[in-house]
N, C-alpha and C positions, 0 to 999 in steps of 0.2 A: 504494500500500500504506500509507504513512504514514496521507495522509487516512482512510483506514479505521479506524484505529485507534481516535481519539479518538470519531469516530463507533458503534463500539461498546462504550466505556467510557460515553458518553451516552446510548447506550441502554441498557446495566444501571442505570444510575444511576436514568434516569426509571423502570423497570421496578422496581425495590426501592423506591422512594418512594411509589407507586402502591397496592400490594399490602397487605393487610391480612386477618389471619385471617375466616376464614367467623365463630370464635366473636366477633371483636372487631365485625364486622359484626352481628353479632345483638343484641349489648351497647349498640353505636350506636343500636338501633332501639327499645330499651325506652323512652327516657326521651319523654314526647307526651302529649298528650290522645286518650283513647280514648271516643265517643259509642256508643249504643244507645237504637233510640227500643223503647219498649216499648207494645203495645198488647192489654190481656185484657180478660174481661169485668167484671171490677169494678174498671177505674183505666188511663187512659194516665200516658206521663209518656215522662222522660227521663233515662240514668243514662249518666252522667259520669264517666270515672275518669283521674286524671292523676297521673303517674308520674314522679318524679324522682330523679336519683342521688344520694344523702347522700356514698358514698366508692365508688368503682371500685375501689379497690384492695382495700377490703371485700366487696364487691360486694352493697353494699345501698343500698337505695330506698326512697324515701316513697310511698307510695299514698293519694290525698285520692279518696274516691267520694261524689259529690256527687247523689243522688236528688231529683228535682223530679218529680211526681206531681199525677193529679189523681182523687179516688176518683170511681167512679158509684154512684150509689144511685137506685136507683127508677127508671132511667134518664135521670136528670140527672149533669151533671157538677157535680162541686163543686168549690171555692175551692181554689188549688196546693198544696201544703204541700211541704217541702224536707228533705230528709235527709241528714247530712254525718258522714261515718267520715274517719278517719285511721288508716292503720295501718304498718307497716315491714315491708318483707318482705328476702327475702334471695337472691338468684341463684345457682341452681346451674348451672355448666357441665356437670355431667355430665348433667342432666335436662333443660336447655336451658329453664329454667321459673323465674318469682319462687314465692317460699314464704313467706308471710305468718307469721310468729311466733307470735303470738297464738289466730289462728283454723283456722291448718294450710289455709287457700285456696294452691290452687293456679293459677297465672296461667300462662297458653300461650299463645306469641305466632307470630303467623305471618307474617314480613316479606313475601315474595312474595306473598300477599295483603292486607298492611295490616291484617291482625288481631289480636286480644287475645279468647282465649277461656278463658271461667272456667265451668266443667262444662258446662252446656247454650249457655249466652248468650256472642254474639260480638258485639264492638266491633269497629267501625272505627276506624282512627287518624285525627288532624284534622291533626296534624305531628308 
């Protein structure tokens, strides 16, 4: 009986150390680089968006969207060109979503699949 004891205070103990809310799980998972290859008929390219935490306790974040593109015309490709926003959004827990300040974008993120979806278009996460 004694040896019991200690054996299930060490198992609470590992078992509360372990555990962490679904939301602080989700909040884990915002900050990465997110890729989308993009391909229409007037331009491929590649759009990049990386996500970082300013304050957790805020629960805001930096967003750098990094556009590398390449237009067609006449059916030629033409020379890269690059397009680079910065902007701060803001996390809600009740929406489970970043809120971009500025432009009212809203960012949806789907751990269980590795994704970041903003209206139509979904990103992969790369970490």
């Amino acid at each position: 009986m004694k040896a019991t004891i200690p054996l299930f205070f060490g198992y609470l103990l590992f078992q509360s150390c372990g555990q962490s809310t679904s939301a602080d799980r989700f909040k884990d998972f915002l900050p990465g680089t997110y890729v989308a290859h993009i391909e229409q008929e007037y331009s491929i390219g590649e759009d990049t968006i990386v996500i970082e935490a300013i304050s957790t306790a805020k629960n805001t974040y930096s967003i750098l969207r990094v556009a590398t593109y390449q237009r067609i015309l006449d059916g030629k490709i033409q020379p890269k060109e690059r397009k680079e926003v910065k902007r701060i959004a803001i996390y809600s827990d009740k929406e489970g979503m970043l809120l971009e300040n500025k432009t009212g974008k809203q960012y949806y993120f789907s751990p269980e699949k590795g994704l970041l979806l903003i209206g139509n278009a979904s990103y992969r996460k790369l970490n």
